[in-house]
MARLOKE-267281 format. One record per residue (C-alpha): z negated, x negated, y negated. Coordinates in steps of 0.25 Angstrom, whole numbers, padded with zeros to 4 digits, always signed. Example, Ala and Ser with C-alpha at 12.3 -4.5 7.8 and 13.67 -1.06 7.14 Angstrom:
! residues 2
-0031-0049+0018;-0029-0055+0004;
This chain:
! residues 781
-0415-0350-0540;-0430-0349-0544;-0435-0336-0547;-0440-0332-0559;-0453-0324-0560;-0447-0313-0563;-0439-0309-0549;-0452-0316-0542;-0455-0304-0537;-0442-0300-0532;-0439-0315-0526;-0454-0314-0517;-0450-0301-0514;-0435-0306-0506;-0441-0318-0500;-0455-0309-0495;-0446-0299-0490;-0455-0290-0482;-0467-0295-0487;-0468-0309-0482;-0467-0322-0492;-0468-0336-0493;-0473-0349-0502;-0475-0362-0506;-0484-0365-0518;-0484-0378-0521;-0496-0379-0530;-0503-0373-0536;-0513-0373-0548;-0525-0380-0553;-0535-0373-0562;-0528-0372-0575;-0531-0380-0588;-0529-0371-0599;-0519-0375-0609;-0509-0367-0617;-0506-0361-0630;-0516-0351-0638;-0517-0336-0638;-0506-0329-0643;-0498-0344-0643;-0484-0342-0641;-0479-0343-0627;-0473-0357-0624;-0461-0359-0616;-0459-0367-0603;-0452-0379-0606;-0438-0378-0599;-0440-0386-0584;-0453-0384-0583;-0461-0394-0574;-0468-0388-0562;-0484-0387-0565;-0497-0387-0559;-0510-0381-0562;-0521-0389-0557;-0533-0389-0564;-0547-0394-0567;-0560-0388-0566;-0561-0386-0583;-0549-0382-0588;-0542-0391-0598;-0535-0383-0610;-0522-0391-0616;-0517-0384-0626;-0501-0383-0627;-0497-0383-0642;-0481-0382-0638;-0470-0382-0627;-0466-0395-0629;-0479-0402-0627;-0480-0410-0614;-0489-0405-0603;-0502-0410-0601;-0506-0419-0591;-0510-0413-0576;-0526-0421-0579;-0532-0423-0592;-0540-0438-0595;-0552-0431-0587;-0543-0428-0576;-0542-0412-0578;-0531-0406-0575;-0523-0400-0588;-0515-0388-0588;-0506-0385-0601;-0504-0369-0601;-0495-0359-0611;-0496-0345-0613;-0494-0335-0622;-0509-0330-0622;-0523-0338-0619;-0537-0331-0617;-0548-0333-0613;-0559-0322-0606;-0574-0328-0609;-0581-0317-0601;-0574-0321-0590;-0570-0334-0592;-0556-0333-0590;-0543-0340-0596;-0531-0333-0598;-0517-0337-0601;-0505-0327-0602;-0490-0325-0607;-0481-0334-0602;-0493-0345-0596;-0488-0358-0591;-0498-0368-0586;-0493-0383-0585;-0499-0396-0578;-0491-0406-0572;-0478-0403-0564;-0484-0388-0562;-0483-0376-0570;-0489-0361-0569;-0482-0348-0576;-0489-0335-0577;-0490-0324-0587;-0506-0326-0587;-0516-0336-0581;-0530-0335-0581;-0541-0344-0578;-0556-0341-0574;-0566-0352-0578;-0577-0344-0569;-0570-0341-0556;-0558-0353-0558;-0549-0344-0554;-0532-0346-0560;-0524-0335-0560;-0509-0334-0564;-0503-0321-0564;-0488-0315-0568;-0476-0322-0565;-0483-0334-0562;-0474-0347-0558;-0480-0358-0555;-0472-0373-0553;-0479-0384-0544;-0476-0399-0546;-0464-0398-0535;-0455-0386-0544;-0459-0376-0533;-0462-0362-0543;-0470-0351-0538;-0470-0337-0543;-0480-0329-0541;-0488-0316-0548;-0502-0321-0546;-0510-0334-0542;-0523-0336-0542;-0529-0350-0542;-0541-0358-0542;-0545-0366-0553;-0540-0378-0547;-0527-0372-0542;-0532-0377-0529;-0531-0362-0522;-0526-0348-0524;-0517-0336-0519;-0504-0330-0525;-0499-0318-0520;-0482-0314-0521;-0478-0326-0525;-0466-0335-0524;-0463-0351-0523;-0450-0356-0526;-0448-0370-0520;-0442-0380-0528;-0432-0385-0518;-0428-0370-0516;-0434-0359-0507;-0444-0349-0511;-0456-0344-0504;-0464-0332-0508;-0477-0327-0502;-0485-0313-0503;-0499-0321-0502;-0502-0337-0503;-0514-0347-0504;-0514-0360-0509;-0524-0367-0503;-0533-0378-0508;-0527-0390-0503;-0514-0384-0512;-0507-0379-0499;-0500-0363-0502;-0501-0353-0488;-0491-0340-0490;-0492-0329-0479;-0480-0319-0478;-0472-0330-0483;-0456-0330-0484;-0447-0342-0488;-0431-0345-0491;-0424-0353-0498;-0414-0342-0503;-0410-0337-0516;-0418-0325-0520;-0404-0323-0531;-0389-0323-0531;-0383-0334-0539;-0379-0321-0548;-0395-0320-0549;-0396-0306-0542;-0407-0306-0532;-0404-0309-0517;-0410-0309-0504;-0414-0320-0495;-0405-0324-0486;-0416-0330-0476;-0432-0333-0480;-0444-0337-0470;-0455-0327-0467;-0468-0334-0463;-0481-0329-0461;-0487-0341-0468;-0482-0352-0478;-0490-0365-0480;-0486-0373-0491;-0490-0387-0492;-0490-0395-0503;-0492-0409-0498;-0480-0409-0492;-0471-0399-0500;-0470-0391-0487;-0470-0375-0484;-0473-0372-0469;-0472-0360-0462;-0479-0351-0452;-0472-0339-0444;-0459-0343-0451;-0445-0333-0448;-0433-0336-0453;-0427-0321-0460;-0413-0318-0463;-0409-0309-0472;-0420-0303-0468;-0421-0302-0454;-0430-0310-0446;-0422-0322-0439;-0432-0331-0432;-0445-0339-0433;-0446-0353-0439;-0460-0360-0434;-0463-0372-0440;-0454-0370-0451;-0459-0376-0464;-0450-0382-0477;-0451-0392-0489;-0453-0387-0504;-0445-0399-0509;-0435-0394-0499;-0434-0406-0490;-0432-0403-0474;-0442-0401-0464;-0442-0402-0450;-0440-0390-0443;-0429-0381-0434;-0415-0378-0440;-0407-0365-0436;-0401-0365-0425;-0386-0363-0423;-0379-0354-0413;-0363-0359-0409;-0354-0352-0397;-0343-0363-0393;-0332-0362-0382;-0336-0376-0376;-0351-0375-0377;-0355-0360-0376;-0367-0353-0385;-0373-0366-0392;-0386-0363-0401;-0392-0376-0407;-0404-0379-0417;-0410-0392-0425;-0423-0395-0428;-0423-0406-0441;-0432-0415-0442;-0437-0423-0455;-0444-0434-0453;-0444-0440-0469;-0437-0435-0481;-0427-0447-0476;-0424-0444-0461;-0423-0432-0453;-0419-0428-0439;-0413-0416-0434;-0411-0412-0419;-0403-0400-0412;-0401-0395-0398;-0390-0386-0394;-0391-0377-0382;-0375-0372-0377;-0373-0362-0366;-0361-0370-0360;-0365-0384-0362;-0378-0393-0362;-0388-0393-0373;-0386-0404-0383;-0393-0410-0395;-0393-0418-0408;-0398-0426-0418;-0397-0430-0433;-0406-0440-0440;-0404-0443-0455;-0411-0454-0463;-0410-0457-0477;-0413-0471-0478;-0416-0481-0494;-0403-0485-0490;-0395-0474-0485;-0393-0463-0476;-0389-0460-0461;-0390-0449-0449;-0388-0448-0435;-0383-0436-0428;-0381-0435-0413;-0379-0425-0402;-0381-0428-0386;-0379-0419-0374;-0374-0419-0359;-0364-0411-0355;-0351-0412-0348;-0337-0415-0355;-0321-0411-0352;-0311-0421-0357;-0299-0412-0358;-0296-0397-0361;-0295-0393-0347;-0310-0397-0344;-0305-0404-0332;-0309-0416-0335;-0326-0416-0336;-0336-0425-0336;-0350-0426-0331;-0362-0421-0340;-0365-0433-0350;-0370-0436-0361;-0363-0432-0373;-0366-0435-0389;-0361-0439-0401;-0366-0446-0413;-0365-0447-0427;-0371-0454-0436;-0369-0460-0451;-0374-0467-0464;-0374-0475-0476;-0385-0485-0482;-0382-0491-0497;-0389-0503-0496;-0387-0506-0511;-0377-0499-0522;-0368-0511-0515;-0367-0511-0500;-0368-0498-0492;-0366-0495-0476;-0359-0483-0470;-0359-0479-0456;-0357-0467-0446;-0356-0466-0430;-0349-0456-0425;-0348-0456-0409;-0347-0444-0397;-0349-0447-0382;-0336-0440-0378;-0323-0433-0386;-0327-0420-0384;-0342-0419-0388;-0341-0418-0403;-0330-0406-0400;-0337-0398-0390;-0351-0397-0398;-0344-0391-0411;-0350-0406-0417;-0337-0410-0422;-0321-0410-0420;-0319-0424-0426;-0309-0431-0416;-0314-0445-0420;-0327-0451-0423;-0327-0463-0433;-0339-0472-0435;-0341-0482-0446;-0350-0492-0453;-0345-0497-0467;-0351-0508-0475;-0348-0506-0490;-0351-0514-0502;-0345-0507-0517;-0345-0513-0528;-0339-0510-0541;-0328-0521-0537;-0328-0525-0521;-0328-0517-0508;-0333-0521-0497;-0333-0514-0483;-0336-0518-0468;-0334-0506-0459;-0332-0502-0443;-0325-0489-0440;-0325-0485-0426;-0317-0471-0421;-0320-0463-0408;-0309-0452-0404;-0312-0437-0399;-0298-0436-0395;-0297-0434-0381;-0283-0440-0380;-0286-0452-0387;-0292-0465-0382;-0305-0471-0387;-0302-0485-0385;-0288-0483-0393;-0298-0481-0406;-0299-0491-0415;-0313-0498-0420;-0312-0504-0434;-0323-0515-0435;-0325-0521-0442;-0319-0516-0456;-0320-0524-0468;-0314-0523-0483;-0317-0530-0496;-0309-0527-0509;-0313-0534-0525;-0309-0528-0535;-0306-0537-0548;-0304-0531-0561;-0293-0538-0571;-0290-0549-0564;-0275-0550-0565;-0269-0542-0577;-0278-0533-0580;-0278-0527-0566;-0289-0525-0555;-0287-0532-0542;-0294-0529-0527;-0294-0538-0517;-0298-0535-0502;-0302-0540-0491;-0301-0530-0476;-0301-0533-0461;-0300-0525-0450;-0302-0524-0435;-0298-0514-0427;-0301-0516-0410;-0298-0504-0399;-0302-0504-0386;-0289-0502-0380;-0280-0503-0389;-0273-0512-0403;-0283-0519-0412;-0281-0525-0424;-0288-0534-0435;-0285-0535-0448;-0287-0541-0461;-0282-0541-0477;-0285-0548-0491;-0277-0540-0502;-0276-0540-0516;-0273-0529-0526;-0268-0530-0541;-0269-0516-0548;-0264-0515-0563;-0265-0502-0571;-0260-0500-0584;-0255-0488-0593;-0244-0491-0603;-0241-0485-0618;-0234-0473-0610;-0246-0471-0602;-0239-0474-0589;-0250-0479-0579;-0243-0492-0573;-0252-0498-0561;-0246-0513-0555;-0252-0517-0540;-0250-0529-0534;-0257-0532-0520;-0256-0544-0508;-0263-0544-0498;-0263-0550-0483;-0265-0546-0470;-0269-0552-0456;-0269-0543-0443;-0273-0546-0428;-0269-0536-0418;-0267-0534-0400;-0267-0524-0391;-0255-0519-0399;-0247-0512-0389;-0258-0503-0386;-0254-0496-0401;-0244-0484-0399;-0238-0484-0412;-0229-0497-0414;-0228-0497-0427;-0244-0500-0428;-0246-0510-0417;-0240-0521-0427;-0239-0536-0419;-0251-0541-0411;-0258-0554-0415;-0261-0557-0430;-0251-0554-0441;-0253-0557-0455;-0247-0548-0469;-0243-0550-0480;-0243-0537-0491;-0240-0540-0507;-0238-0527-0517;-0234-0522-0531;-0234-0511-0536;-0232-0502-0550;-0237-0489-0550;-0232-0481-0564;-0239-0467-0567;-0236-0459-0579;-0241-0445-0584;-0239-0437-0592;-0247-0425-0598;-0244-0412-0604;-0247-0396-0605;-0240-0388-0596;-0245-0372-0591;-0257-0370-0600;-0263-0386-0595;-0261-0399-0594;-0252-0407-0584;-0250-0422-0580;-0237-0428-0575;-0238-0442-0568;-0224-0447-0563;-0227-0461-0555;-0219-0471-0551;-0225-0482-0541;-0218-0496-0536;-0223-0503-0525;-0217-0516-0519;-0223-0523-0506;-0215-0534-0499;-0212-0532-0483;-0224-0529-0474;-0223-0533-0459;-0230-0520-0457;-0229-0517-0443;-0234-0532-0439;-0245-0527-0443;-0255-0517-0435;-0257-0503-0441;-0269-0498-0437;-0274-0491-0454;-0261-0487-0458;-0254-0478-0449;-0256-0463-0456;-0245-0464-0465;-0238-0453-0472;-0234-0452-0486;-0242-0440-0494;-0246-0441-0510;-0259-0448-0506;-0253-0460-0502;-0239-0460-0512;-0241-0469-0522;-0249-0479-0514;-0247-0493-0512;-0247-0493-0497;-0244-0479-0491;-0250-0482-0479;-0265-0479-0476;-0270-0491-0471;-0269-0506-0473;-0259-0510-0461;-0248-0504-0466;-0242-0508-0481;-0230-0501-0486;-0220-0513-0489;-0207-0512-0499;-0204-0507-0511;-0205-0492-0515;-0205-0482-0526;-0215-0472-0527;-0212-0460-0537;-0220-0447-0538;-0229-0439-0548;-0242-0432-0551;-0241-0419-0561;-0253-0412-0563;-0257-0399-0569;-0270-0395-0574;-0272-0381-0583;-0285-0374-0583;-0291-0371-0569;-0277-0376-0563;-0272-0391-0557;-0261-0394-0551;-0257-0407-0545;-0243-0412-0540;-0238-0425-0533;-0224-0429-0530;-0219-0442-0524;-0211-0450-0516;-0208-0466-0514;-0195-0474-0514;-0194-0487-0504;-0186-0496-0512;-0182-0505-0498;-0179-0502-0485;-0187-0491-0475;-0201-0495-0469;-0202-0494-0454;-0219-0494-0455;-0217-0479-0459;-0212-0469-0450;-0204-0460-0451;-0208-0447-0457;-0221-0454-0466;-0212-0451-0478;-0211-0466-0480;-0202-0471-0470;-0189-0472-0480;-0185-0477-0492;-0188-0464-0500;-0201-0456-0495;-0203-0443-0493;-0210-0435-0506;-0224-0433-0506;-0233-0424-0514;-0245-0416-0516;-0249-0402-0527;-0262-0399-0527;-0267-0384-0534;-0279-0382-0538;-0286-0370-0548;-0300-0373-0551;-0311-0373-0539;-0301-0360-0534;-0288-0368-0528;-0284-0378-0523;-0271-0381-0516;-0264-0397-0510;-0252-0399-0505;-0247-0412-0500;-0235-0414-0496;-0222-0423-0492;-0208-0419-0493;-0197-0426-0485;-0187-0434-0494;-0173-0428-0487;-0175-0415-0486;-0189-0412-0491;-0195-0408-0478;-0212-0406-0480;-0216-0417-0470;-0231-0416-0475;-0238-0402-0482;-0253-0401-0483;-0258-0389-0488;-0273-0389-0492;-0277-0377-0502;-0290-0370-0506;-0293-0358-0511;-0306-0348-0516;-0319-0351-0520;-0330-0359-0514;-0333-0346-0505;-0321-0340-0503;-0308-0350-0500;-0296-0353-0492;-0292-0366-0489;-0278-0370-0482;-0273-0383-0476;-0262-0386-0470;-0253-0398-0466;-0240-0402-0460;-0234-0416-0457;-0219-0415-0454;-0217-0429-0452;-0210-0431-0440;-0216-0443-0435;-0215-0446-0420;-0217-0462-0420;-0232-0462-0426;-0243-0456-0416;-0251-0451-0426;-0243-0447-0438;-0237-0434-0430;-0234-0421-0438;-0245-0410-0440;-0245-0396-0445;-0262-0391-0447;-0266-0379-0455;-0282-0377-0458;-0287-0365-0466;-0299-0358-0469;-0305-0347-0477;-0319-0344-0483;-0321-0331-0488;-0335-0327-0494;-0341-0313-0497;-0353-0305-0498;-0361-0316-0508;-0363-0326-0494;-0355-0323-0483;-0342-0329-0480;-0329-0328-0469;-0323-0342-0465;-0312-0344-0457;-0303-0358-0453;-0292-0364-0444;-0286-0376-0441;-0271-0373-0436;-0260-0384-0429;-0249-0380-0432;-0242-0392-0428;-0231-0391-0416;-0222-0398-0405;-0212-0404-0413;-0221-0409-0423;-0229-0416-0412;-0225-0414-0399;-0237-0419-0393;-0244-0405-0398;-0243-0392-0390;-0245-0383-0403;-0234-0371-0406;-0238-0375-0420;-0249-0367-0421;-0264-0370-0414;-0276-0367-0420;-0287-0379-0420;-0297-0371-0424;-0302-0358-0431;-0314-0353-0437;-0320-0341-0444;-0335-0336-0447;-0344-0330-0457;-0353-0338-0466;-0366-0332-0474;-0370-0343-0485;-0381-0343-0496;-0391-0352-0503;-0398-0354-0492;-0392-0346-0479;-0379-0349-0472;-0376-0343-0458;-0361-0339-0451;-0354-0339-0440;-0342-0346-0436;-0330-0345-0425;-0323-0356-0421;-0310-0358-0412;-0306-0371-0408;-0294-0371-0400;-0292-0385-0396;-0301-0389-0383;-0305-0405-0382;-0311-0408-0370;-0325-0399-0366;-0323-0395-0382;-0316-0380-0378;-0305-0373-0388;-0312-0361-0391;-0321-0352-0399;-0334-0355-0407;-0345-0347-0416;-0355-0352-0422;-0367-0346-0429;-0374-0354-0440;-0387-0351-0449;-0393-0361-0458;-0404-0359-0468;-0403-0368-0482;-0417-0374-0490;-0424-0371-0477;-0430-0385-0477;-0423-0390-0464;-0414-0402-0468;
């Protein structure tokens, strides 16, 4: 929010504080060329969205009359090369004794993309001194406004001294400034000066305090390159005296600069009292480069880097931490290594070569399981890299990608981690060209290596027929017709744990043909005060006998029935498993929408019209002829609620073998949110398909105007006998948080405790706090 003349007074007076101040002036005004209205002329408004203006003027004034409000501005340079400056006001006089011009009453002077408002302006020929008194603003060619009481100029605006003014940079900030000189060469020098970038008002509009500003003794401003540079800068917060910034300076347009970033104070179990600051440093407005060291009491120092270039083509960064230490394997600590070298990198990007072809691309890669963990960088248990190669049209698909996977699971072996390279799928797309249809063919191959392990390669060609009409009784009727062919190459089978994945070694070759007939019908009506929609659905899929377990499974193996995956032609995730047979799938969606309120229900389940299928096992809700039902209501009451349940219901005896809780409530500042899931699927043949019971919550409470209490936890609740290989009583705490959290325009600080109670390696269960500070529109990134 800008000021307004009126509360200048009061708005220099919160950012002075005990009488320092602060200021850019980004121009200022050339001699001015008379023009404006008559005396006694009535006073012409300024036209909404005023442009900013300058006063620059000649050595003799040029007079341009203004007849009306809608009459363009001059030029900045008449045909003699004058400068011409339009003026309004209510009153124009002129003192032939002494030579001097006066405008008052609501003067606005205009030229160019600069502006002057004052209640009077007066002009000596003799002396060629400009003077602009009372609630003066001034605009320079960048939007920055000044506000001032009193500035007095030369005749060419080439110099002159403003006392209590105020400068309100366009890309937000303000500076004010008891005292300032603009110099010559159109550089501004402030002394007491203070600076923030805070709000002087509330968004009800009452007035406020800064959070934080900059006292300086000196500000420099300098126009050339649009920046303000301090001298004998500290840093004040809520009014306290905090600690010195030297060197510090910022951008007007509110781009970065280079400079030091506020530090951060953590206390960890496994690396003692950890403080750590950054110094950013831009190079371009395309690339920047920041650097950070941290110092611990219990471990070696470490540093890092991020680099970030904005290209024609795209954009991509590179961050990455090194340091030496020594690192434990296990929770006992007993087994150690010798003080290495220890890192990780990341690094990602994208570059659209044309509206056509892009490429996407990140590396993710640690030295060892436990870094990422024990420096609080991450708790990802994987990392995954990537490159893609995409071309998108409004009809074809083309991509050729790698994925690559490293594990932070200390049980798990590395070289049982699949690489996918390369990666390759192609899909057309053809509209009418059977009965009115749209048909897709697509093309995808795949191989998959290990080091020890199973590998597999892989290839398709399918075609898909899709139909969709809506009869006279507004059924929506959708006919699917699909073929497609498969050739596999696999060995190293027997190193797979699960049988039913390793399919037969050597090639093998598939054949899959499909129909289907989906049929939708709604209905609409008024019910409660709104209006509601009822959609039974009715969907008949018919696929001959699949040798699916010939077949490697290497995509397909999460299967579970839930509403997601209900009506689908192939339940499976993945392309190595196909659902064969012949089923019925029933269900509806009824929807309920009155004003501020919507509710949303889905209920189905699906019929196998032959024999059971021995690719699903038992406890999927698939594995017999008649599925278990599956569902999903989701509540929600405008931006205030909102509440998901998803759900499956056992088919004998309606037993809940899935409930997923996920509900929000409060507004953005204050809120609760809830999740919680437990699978009851008794399924002991699959490795990784066990049961699970997890509850998250947290809660966000906000009082006095910006502060705010958090709290949240993540809670196993999963026990022996729904997975035997876990020594949970049902009930073990992942993690816990809570802290306190002050945020406004431009301030946000807190502090945060965390307790971890699972140890991996040299990363130790135990407690964490954490202070952090960060100052917004500061200029740093």
């Amino acid at each position: 929010m800008v000021p307004a003349p009126a509360n200048r007074n009061i708005t220099v007076s919160r950012l002075l504080g005990s009488g320092m101040a602060a200021l850019v002036l980004a121009s200022a005004s050339p001699a001015f060329a008379q023009e404006g209205a008559a005396t006694g002329a009535g006073t012409v408004e300024e036209p909404e969205g005023e442009s900013p203006s300058d006063l620059p003027a000649p050595q003799d004034p040029v007079i341009v009359a203004s007849q009306d409000d809608t009459q363009l501005p001059p030029p900045e340079f008449n045909a003699e090369g004058e400068r011409q400056i339009a003026f309004e006001a209510d009153i124009l006089s002129y003192d032939s004794d002494a030579d001097i011009t006066t405008a008052e009453g609501d003067v606005l002077l205009r030229s160019g993309d600069r502006s002057l408002r004052a209640d009077s302006v007066s002009w000596s020929q003799r002396t060629g001194v400009i003077v602009a008194s009372g609630n003066v603003r001034f605009v320079d060619e960048n939007g920055n406004q000044l506000y001032t009481e009193r500035v007095e100029l030369t005749d060419q605006f080439e110099a002159g001294a403003m006392e209590d003014l105020l400068l309100a940079l366009r890309a937000g900030g303000r500076l004010a400034a008891n005292r300032g000189v603009r110099e010559n060469d159109g550089s501004i020098t402030l002394e007491e000066a203070a600076y923030s970038a805070c709000a002087v008002t509330d968004p009800d509009g009452c007035d406020k305090e800064p959070s934080w500003r900059i006292t300086a003794e000196r500000v420099i401003y300098d126009p050339e390159d649009e920046r303000v540079r301090f001298r004998g800068a500290y840093l004040e917060l809520f009014g306290a005296r905090l600690l010195p910034l030297p060197g510090l300076s910022i951008r007007t347009d509110g781009g970065a600069v280079s400079g030091f970033l506020v530090p951060d104070l953590r206390i960890s179990e496994s690396n003692g009292v950890e403080v750590s600051g950054s110094y950013y440093l831009r190079f371009a407005d395309n690339q920047d480069l920041t650097v950070s060291g941290y110092v611990f009491s219990e471990a070696p120092p470490m540093v890092s880097a991020q680099w970030r270039h904005l290209t024609d083509k795209g954009a991509y960064q590179i961050t990455g931490y090194a340091t030496h230490s020594r690192r434990f394997t296990d929770a006992s600590r007993t087994d150690t290594f010798d003080s290495e070298p220890r890192g990780y990198v990341f690094a990602n990007g994208k570059f659209q070569f044309s509206p056509e072809w892009s490429l996407t691309g990140s590396l993710r890669l640690a030295s060892d399981r436990t870094f990422l963990r024990r420096y609080d960088i991450s708790r990802d248990d994987r990392l995954r890299s990537m490159i893609d190669l995409e071309r998108i049209d409004a009809n074809s698909y083309f991509s050729l990608s790698g994925w690559a996977t490293q594990t932070l699971r200390l049980g798990q072996d590395q070289d049982n981690v699949p690489v996918a390279l390369p990666v390759l799928d192609y899909r057309q797309r053809f509209a009418d060209p059977v009965a009115g249809g749209n048909l897709e063919l697509q093309v995808n191959t795949l191989a998959i290596t290990r080091k020890e392990g199973q590998e597999t390669e892989r290839a398709f060609a399918k075609a898909q027929w899709d139909l969709k009409q809506i009869t006279g009784l507004g059924q929506v009727v959708t006919f699917t017709g699909l073929l497609r062919g498969d050739v596999y190459h696999s060995d190293g089978n027997q190193f797979t744990q699960t049988a039913s994945y390793r399919g037969n070694p050597g090639w093998e070759t598939r054949g899959v043909a499909l129909g289907a007939v989906d049929v939708e019908w709604p209905f609409v009506g008024e019910l409660f005060g709104g209006e509601q929609v009822f959609t039974p659905r009715v969907q008949l899929v018919v696929t001959p006998e699949i040798k699916n377990l010939a077949i490697p499974n290497e995509d397909a193996r999460a299967i579970d029935l839930e509403d997601s995956n209900l009506f689908a032609l192939n339940r499976f995730p993945g392309y190595d498993r196909i659902e064969d047979g012949a089923r019925v799938t029933y269900g509806f969606d009824w929807k309920l929408r009155r004003p501020g309120w919507e509710l949303l229900t889905t209920l189905g389940q699906s019929y196998r019209l032959d024999s059971d299928r021995d690719i699903f096992p038992d406890g999927t809700g698939l594995s017999e002829k008649v599925s278990d039902f599956v569902g999903r209501t989701q509540l929600r009451y405008r931006d205030f609620l909102k509440l998901t349940h998803r759900y499956r219901l056992d088919k004998d005896n309606f037993a809940v073998r899935r409930n997923e809780i996920d509900a929000t409530i409060g507004s953005s500042r204050t809120y609760a949110e809830i999740g919680y899931l437990r699978l009851n699927r008794d399924i002991t043949t699959v490795e990784d398909l066990q049961d699970r019971e997890e509850l998250r919550a947290a809660v966000r409470v906000a009082f006095a105007d910006y502060w705010s209490a958090f709290g949240s936890g993540v809670f196993n609740l999963t026990d022996r006998e729904e997975d035997p290989t876990l020594t949970s009583d049902g009930f073990q705490p992942i993690r816990t948080r809570l802290g306190i959290a002050y945020q406004d325009d431009c301030l946000e600080m807190g502090a945060t405790w965390r307790r971890d109670y699972v140890s991996a390696g040299d990363a130790q269960r135990g407690d964490t706090f954490q202070l952090y500070f960060s100052l917004k529109n500061l200029g740093f990134r």
